[in-house]
N, CA, C, O and CB atoms as a CASP TS submission, in Angstrom:
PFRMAT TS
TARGET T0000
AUTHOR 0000-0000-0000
METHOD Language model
MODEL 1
PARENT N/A
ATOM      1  N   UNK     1      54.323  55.866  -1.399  1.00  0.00           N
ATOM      2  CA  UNK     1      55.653  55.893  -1.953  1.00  0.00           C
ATOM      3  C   UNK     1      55.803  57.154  -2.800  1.00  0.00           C
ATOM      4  O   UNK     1      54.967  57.267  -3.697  1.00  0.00           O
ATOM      5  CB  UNK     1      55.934  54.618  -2.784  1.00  0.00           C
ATOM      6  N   UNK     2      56.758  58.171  -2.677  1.00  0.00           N
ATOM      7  CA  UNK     2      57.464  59.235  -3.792  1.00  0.00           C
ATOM      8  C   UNK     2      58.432  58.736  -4.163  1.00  0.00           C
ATOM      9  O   UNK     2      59.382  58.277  -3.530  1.00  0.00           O
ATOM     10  CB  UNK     2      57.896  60.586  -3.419  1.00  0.00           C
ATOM     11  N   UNK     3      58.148  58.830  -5.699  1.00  0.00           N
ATOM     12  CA  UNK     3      59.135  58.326  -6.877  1.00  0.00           C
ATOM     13  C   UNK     3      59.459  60.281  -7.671  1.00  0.00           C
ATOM     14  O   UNK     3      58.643  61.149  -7.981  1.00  0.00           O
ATOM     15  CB  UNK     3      57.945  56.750  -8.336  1.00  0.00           C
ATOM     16  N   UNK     4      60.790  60.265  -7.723  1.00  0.00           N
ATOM     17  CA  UNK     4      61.488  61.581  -8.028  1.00  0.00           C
ATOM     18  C   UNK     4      61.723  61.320  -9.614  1.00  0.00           C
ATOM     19  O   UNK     4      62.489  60.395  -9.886  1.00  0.00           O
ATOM     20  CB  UNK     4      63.019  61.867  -7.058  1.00  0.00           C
ATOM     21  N   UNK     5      61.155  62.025 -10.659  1.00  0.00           N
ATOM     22  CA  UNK     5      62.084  61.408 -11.781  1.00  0.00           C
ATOM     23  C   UNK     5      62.707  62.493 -12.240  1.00  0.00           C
ATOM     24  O   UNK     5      61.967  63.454 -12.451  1.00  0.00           O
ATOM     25  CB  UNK     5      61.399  60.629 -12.984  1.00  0.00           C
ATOM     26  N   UNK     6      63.825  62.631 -12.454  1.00  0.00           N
ATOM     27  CA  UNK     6      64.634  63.616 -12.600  1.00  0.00           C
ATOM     28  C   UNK     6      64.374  64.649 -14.187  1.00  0.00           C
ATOM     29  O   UNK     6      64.383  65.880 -14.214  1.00  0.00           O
ATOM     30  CB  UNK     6      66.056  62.847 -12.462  1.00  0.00           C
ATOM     31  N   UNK     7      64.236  64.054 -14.960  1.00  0.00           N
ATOM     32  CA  UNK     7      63.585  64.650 -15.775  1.00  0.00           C
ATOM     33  C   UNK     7      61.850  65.305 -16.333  1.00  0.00           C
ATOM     34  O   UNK     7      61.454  66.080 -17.203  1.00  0.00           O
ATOM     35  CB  UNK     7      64.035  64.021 -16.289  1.00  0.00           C
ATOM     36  N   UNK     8      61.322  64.601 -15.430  1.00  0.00           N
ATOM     37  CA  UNK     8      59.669  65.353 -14.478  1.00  0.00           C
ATOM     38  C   UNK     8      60.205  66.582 -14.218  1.00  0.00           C
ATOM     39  O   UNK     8      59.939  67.536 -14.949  1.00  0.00           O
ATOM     40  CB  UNK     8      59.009  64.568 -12.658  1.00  0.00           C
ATOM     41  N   UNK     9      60.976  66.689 -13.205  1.00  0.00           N
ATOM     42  CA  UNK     9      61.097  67.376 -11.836  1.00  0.00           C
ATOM     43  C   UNK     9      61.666  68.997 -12.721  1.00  0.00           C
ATOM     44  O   UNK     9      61.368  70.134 -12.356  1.00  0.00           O
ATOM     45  CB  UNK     9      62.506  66.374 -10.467  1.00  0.00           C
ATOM     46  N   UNK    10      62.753  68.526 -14.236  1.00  0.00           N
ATOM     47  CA  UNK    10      63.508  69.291 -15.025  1.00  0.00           C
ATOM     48  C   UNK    10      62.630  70.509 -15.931  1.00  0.00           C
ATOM     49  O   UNK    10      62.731  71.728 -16.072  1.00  0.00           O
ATOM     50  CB  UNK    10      64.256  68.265 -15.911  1.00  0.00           C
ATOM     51  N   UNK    11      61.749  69.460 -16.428  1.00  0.00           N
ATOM     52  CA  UNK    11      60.653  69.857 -17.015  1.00  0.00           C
ATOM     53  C   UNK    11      59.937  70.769 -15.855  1.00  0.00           C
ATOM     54  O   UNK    11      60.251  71.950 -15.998  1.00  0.00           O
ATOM     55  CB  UNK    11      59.838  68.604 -17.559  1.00  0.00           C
ATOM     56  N   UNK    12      59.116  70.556 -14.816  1.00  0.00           N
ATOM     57  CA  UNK    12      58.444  71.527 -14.163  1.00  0.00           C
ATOM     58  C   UNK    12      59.312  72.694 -14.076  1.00  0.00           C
ATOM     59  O   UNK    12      59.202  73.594 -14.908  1.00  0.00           O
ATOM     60  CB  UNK    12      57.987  71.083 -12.891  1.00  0.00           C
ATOM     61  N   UNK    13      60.144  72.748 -13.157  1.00  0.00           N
ATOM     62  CA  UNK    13      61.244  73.583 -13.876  1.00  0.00           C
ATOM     63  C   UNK    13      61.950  74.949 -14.564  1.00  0.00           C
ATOM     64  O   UNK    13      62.595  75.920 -14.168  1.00  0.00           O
ATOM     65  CB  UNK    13      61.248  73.175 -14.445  1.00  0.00           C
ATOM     66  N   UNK    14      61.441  74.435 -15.814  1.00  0.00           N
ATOM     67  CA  UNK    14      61.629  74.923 -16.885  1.00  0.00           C
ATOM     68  C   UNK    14      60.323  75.552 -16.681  1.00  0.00           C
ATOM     69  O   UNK    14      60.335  76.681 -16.192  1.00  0.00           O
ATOM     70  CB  UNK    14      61.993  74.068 -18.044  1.00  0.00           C
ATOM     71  N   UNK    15      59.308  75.067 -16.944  1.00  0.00           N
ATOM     72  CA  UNK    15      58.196  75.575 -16.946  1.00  0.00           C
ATOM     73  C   UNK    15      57.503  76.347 -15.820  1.00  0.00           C
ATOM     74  O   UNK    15      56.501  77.028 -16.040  1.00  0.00           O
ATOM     75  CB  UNK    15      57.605  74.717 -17.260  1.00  0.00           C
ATOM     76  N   UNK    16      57.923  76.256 -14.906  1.00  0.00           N
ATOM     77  CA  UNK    16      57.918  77.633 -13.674  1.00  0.00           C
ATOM     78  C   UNK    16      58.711  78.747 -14.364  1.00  0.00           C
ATOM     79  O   UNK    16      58.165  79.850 -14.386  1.00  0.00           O
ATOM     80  CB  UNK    16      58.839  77.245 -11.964  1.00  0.00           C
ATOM     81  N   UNK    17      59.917  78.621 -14.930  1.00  0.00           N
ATOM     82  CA  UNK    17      60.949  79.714 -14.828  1.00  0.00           C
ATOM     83  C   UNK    17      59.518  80.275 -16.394  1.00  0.00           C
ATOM     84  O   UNK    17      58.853  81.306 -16.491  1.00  0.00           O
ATOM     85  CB  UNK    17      63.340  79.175 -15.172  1.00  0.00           C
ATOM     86  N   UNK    18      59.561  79.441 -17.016  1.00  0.00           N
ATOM     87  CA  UNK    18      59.108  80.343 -18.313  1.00  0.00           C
ATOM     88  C   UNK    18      57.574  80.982 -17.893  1.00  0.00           C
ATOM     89  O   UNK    18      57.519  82.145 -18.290  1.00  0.00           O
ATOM     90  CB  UNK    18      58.976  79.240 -19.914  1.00  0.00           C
ATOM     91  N   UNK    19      56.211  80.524 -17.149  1.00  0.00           N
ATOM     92  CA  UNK    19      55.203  80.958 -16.144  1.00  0.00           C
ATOM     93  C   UNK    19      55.678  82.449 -15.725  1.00  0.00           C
ATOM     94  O   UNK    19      55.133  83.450 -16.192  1.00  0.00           O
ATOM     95  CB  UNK    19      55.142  79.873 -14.805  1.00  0.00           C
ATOM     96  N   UNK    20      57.243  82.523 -14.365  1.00  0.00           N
ATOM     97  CA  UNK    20      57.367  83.774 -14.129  1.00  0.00           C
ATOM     98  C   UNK    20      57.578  84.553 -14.810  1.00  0.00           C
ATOM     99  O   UNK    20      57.140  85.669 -14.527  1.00  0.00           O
ATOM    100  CB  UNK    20      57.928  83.986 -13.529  1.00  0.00           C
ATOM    101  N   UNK    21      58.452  84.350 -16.212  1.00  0.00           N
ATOM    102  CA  UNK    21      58.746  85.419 -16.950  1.00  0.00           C
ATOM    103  C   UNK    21      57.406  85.949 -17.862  1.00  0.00           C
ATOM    104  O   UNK    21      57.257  87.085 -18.313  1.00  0.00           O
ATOM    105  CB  UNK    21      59.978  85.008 -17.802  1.00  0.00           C
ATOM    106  N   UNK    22      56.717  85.096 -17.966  1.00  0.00           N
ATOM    107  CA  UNK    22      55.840  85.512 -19.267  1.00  0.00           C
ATOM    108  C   UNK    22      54.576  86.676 -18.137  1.00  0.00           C
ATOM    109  O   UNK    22      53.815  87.571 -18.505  1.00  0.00           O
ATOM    110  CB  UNK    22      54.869  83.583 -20.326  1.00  0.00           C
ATOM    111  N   UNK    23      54.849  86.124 -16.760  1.00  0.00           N
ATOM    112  CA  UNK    23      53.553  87.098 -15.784  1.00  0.00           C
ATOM    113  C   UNK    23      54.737  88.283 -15.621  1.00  0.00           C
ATOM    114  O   UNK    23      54.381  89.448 -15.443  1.00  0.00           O
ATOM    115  CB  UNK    23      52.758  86.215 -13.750  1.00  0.00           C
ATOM    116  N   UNK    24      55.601  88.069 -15.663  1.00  0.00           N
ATOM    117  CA  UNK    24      56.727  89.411 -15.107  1.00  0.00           C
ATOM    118  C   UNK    24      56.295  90.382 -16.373  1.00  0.00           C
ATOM    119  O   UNK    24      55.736  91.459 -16.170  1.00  0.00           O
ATOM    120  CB  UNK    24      58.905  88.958 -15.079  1.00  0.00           C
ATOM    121  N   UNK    25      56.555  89.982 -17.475  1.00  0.00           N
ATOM    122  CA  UNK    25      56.403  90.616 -18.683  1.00  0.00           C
ATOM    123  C   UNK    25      54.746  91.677 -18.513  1.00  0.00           C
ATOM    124  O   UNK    25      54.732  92.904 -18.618  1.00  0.00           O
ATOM    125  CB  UNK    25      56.403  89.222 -19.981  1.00  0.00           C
ATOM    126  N   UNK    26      53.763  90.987 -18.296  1.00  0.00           N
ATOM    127  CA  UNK    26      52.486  91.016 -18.660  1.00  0.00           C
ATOM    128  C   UNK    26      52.404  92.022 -17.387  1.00  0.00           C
ATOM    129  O   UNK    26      51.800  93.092 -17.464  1.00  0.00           O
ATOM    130  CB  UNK    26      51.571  89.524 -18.807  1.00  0.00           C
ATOM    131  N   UNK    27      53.063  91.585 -16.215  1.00  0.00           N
ATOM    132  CA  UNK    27      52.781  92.965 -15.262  1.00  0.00           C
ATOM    133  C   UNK    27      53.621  94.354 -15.615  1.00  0.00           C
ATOM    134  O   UNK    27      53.021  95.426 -15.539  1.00  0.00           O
ATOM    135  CB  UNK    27      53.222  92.590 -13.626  1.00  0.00           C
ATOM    136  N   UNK    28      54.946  94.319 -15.982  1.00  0.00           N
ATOM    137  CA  UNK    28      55.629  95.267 -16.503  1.00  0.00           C
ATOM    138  C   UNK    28      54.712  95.793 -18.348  1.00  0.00           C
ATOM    139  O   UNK    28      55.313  96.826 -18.641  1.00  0.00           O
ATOM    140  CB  UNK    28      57.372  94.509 -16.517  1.00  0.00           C
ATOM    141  N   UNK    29      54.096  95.629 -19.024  1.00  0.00           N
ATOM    142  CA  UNK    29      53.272  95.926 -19.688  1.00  0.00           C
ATOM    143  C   UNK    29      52.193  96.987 -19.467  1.00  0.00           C
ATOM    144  O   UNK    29      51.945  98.038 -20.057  1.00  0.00           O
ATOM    145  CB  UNK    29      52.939  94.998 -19.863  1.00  0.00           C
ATOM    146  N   UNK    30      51.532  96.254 -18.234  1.00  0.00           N
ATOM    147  CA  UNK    30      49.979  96.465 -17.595  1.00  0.00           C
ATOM    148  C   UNK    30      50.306  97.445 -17.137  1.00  0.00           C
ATOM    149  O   UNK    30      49.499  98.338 -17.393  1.00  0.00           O
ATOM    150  CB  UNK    30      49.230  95.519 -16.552  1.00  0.00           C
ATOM    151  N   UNK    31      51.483  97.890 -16.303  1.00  0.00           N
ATOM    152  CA  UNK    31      51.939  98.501 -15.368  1.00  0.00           C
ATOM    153  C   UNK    31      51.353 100.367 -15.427  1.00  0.00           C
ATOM    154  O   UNK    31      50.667 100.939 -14.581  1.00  0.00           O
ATOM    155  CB  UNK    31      53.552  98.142 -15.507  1.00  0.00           C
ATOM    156  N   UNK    32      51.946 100.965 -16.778  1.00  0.00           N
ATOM    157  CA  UNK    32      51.571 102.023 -16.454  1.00  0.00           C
ATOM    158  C   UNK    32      49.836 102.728 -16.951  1.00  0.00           C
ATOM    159  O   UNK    32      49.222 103.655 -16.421  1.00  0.00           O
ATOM    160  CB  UNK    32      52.736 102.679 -16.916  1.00  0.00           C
ATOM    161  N   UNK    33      49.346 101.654 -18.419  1.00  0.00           N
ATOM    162  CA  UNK    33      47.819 101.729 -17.946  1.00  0.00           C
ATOM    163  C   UNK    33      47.192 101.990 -17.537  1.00  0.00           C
ATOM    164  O   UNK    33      46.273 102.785 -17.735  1.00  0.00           O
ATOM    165  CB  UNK    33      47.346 101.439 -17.694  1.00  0.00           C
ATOM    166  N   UNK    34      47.725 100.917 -16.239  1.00  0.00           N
ATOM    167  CA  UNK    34      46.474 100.652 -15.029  1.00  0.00           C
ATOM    168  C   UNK    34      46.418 101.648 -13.820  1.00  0.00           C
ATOM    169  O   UNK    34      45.458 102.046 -13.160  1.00  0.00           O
ATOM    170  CB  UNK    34      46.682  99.122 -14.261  1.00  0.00           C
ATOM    171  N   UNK    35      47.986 101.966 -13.731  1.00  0.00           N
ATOM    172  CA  UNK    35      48.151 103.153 -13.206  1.00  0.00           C
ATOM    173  C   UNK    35      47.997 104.841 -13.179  1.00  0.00           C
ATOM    174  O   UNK    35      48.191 105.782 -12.409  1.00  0.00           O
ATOM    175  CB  UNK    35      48.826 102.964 -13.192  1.00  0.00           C
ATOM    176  N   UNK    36      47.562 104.597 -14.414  1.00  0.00           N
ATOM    177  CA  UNK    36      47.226 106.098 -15.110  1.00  0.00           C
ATOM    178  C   UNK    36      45.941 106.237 -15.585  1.00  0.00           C
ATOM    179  O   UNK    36      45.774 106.622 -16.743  1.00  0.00           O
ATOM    180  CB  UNK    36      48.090 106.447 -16.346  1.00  0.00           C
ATOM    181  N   UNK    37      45.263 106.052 -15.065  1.00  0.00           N
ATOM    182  CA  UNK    37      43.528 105.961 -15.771  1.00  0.00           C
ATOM    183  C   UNK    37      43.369 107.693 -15.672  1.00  0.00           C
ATOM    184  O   UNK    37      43.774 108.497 -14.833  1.00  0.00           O
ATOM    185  CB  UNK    37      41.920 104.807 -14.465  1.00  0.00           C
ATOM    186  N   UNK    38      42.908 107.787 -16.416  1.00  0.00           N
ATOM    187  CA  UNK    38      41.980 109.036 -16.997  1.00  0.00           C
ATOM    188  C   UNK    38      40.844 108.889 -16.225  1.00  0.00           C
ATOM    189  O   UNK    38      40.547 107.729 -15.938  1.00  0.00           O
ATOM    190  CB  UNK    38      41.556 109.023 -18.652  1.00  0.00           C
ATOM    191  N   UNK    39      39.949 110.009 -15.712  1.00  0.00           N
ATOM    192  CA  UNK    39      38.372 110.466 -15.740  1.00  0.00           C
ATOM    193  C   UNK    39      37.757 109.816 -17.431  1.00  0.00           C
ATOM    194  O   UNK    39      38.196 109.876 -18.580  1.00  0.00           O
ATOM    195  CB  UNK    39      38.270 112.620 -15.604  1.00  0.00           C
ATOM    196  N   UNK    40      36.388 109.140 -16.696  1.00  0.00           N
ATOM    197  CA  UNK    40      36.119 108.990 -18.219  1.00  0.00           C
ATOM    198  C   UNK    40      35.010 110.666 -18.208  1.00  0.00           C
ATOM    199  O   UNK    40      34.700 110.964 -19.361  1.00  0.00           O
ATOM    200  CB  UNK    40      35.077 107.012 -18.730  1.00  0.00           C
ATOM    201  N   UNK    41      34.563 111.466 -17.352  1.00  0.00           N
ATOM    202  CA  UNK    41      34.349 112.891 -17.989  1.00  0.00           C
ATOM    203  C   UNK    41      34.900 113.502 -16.639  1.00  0.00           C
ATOM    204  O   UNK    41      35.401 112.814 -15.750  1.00  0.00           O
ATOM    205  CB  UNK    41      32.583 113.407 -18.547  1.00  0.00           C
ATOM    206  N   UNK    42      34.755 114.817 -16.593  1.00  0.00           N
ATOM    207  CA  UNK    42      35.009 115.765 -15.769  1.00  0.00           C
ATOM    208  C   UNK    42      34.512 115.903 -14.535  1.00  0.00           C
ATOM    209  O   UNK    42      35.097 116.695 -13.796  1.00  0.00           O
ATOM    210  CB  UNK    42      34.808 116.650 -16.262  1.00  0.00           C
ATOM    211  N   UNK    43      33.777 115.452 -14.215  1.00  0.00           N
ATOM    212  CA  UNK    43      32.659 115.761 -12.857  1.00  0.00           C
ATOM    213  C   UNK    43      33.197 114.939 -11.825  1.00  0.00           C
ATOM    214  O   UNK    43      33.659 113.818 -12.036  1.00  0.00           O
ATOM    215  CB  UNK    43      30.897 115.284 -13.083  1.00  0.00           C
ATOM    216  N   UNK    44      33.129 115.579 -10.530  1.00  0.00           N
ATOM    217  CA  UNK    44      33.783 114.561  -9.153  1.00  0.00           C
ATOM    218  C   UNK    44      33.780 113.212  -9.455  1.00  0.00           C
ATOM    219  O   UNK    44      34.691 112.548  -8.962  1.00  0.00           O
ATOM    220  CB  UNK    44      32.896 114.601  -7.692  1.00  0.00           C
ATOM    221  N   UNK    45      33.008 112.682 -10.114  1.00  0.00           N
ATOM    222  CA  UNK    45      32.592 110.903  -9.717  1.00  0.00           C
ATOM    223  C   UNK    45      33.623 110.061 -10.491  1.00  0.00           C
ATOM    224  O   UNK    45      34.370 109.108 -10.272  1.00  0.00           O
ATOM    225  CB  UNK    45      30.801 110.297 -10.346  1.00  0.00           C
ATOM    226  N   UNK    46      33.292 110.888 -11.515  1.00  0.00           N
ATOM    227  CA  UNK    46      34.477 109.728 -12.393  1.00  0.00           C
ATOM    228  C   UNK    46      36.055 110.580 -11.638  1.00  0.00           C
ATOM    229  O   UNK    46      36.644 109.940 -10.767  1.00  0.00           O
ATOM    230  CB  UNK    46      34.370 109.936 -14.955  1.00  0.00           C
ATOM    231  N   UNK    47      36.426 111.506 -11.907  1.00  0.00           N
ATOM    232  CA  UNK    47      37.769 111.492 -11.193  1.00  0.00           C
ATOM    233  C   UNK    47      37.787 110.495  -9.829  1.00  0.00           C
ATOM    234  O   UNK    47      38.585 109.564  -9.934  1.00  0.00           O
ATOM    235  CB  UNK    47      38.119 113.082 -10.744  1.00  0.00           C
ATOM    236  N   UNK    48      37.198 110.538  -8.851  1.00  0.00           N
ATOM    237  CA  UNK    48      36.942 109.940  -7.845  1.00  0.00           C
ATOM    238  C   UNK    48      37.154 108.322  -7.906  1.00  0.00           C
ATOM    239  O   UNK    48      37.767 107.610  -7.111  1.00  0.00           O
ATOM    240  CB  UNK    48      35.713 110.359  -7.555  1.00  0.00           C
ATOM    241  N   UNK    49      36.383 107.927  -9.223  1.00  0.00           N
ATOM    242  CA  UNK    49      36.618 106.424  -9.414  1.00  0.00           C
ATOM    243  C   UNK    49      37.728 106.230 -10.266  1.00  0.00           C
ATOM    244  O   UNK    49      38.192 105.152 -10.636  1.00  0.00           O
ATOM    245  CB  UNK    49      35.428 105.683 -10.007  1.00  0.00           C
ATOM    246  N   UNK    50      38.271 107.840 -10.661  1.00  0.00           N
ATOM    247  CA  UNK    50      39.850 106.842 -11.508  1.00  0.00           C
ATOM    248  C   UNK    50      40.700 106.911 -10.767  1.00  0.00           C
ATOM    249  O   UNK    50      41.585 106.066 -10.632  1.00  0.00           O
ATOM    250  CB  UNK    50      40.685 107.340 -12.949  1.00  0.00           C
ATOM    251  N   UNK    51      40.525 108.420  -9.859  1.00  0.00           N
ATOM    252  CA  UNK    51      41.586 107.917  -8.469  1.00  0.00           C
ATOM    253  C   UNK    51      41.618 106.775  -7.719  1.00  0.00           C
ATOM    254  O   UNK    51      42.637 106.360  -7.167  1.00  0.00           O
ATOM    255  CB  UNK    51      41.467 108.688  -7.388  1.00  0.00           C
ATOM    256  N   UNK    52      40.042 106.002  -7.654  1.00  0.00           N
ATOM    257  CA  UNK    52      40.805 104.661  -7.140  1.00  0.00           C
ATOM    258  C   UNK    52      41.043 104.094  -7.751  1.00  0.00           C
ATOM    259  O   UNK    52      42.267 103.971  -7.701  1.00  0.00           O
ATOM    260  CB  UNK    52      40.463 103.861  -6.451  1.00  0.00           C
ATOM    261  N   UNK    53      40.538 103.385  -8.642  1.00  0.00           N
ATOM    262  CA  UNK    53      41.687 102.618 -10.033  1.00  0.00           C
ATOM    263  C   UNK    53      43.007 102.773 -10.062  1.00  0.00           C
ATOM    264  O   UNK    53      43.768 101.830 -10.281  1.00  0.00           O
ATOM    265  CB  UNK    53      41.488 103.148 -11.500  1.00  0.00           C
ATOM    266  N   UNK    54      43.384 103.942  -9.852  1.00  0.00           N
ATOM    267  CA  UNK    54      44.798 104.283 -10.041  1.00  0.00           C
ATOM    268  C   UNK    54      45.643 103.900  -9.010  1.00  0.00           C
ATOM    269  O   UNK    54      46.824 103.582  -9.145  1.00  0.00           O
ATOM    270  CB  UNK    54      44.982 105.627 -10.222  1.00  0.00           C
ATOM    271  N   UNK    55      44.817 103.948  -7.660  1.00  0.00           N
ATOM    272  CA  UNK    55      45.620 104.173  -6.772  1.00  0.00           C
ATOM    273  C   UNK    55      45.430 102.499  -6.108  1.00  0.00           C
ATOM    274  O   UNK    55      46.186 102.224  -5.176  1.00  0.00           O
ATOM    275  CB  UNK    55      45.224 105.616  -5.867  1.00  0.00           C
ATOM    276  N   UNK    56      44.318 101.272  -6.638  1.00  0.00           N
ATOM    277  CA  UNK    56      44.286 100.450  -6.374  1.00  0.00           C
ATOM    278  C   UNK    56      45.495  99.502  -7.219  1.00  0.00           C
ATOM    279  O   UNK    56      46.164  98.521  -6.893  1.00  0.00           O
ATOM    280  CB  UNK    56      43.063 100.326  -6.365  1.00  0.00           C
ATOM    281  N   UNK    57      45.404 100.287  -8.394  1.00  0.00           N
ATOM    282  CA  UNK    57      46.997  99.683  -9.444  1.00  0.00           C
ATOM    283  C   UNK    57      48.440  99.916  -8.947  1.00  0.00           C
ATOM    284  O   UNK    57      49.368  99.110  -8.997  1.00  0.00           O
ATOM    285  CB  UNK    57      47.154 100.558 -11.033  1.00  0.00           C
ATOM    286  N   UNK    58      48.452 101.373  -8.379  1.00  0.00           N
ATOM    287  CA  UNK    58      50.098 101.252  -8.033  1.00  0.00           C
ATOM    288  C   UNK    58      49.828 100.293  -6.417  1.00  0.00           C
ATOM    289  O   UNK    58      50.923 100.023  -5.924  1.00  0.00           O
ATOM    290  CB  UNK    58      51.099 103.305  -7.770  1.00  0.00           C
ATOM    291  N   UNK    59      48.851  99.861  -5.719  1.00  0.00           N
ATOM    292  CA  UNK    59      49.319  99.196  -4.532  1.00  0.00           C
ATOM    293  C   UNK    59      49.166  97.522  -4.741  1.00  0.00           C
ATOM    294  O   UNK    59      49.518  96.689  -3.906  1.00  0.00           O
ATOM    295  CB  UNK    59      48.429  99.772  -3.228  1.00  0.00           C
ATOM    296  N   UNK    60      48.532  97.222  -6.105  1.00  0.00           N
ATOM    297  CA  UNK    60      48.747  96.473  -6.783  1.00  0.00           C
ATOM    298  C   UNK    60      50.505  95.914  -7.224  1.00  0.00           C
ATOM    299  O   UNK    60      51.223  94.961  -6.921  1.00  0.00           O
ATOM    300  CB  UNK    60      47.948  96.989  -7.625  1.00  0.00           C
ATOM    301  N   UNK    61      50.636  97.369  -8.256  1.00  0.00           N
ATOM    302  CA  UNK    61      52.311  96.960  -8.271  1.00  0.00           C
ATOM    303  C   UNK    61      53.394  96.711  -7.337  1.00  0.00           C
ATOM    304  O   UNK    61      54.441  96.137  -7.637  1.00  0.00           O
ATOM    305  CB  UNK    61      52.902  97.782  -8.799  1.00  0.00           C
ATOM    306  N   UNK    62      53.054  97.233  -6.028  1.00  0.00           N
ATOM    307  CA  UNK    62      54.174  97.902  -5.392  1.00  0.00           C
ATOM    308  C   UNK    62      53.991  96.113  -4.220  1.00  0.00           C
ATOM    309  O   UNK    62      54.814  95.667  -3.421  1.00  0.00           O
ATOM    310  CB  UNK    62      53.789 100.081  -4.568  1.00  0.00           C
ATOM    311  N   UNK    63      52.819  95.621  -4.553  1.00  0.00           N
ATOM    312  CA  UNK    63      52.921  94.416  -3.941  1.00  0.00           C
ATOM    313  C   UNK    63      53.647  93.440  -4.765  1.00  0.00           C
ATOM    314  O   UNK    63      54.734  92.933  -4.486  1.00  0.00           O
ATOM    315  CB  UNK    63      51.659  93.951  -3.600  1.00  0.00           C
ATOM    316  N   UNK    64      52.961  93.238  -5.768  1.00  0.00           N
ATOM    317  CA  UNK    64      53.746  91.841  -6.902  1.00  0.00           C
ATOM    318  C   UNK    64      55.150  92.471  -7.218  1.00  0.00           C
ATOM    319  O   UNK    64      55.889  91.817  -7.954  1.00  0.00           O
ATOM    320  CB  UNK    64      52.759  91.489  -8.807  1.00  0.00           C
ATOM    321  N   UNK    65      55.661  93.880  -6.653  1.00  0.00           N
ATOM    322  CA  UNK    65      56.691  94.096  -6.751  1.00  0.00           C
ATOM    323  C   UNK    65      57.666  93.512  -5.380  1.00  0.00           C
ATOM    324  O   UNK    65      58.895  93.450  -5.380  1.00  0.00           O
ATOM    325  CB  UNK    65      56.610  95.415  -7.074  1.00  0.00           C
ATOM    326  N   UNK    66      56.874  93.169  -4.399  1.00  0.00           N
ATOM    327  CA  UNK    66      57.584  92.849  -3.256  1.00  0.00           C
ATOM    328  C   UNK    66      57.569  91.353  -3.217  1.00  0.00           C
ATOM    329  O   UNK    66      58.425  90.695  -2.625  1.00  0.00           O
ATOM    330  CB  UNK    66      57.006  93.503  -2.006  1.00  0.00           C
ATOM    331  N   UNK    67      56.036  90.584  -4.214  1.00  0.00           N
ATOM    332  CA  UNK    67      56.608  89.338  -3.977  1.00  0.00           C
ATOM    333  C   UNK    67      57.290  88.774  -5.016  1.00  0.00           C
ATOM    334  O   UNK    67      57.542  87.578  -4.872  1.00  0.00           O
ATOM    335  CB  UNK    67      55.731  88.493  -3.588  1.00  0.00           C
ATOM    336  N   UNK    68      57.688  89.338  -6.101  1.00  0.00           N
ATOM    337  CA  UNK    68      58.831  89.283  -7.103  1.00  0.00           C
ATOM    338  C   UNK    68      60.417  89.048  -6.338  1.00  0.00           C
ATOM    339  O   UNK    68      61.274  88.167  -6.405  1.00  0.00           O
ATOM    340  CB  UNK    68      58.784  90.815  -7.980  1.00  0.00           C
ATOM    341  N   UNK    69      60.269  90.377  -5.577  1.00  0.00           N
ATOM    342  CA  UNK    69      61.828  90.032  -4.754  1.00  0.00           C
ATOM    343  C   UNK    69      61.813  89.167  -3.499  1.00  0.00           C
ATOM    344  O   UNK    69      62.919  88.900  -3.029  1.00  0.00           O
ATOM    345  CB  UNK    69      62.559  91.452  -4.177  1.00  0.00           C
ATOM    346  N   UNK    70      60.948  88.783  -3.006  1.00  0.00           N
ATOM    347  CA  UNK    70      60.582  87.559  -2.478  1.00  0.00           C
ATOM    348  C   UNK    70      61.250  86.212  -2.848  1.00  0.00           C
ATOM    349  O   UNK    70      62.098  85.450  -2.384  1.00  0.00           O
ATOM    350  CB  UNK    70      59.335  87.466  -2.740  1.00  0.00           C
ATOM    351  N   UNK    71      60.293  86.326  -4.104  1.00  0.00           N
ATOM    352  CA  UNK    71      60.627  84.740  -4.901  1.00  0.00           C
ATOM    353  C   UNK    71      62.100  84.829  -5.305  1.00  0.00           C
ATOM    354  O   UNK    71      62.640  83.885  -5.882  1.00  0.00           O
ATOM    355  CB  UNK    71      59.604  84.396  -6.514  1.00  0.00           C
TER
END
């Protein structure tokens, strides 16, 4: 048997809408950070590993940016 109770159902809800906003926030925050990493020194390796950092963050954004307009 499913029993609906309308004020359950109000409550979840609410509490989805406030979930997306508080991760919307926290990714628009993170956003340019994670995207901008620095070399931690000069030599190929670390540029090399902040280029991927960097470049693993904007394909990061550019996804939770697509399932944002999704939802």
């Amino acid at each position: 048997a499913v029993v609906a109770v309308p004020e359950l159902i109000a409550q979840a809800a609410t509490s989805l809408v406030t979930i997306d906003s508080t991760l919307s926030a926290a990714q628009l925050a993170a956003g340019p950070p994670t995207r901008d990493v620095l070399p931690a020194a000069g030599d190929e390796v670390s540029e090399g590993i902040a280029h991927l950092f960097s470049r693993y963050a904007q394909d990061y954004q550019k996804t939770a940016g697509q399932a944002a307009a999704y939802h």
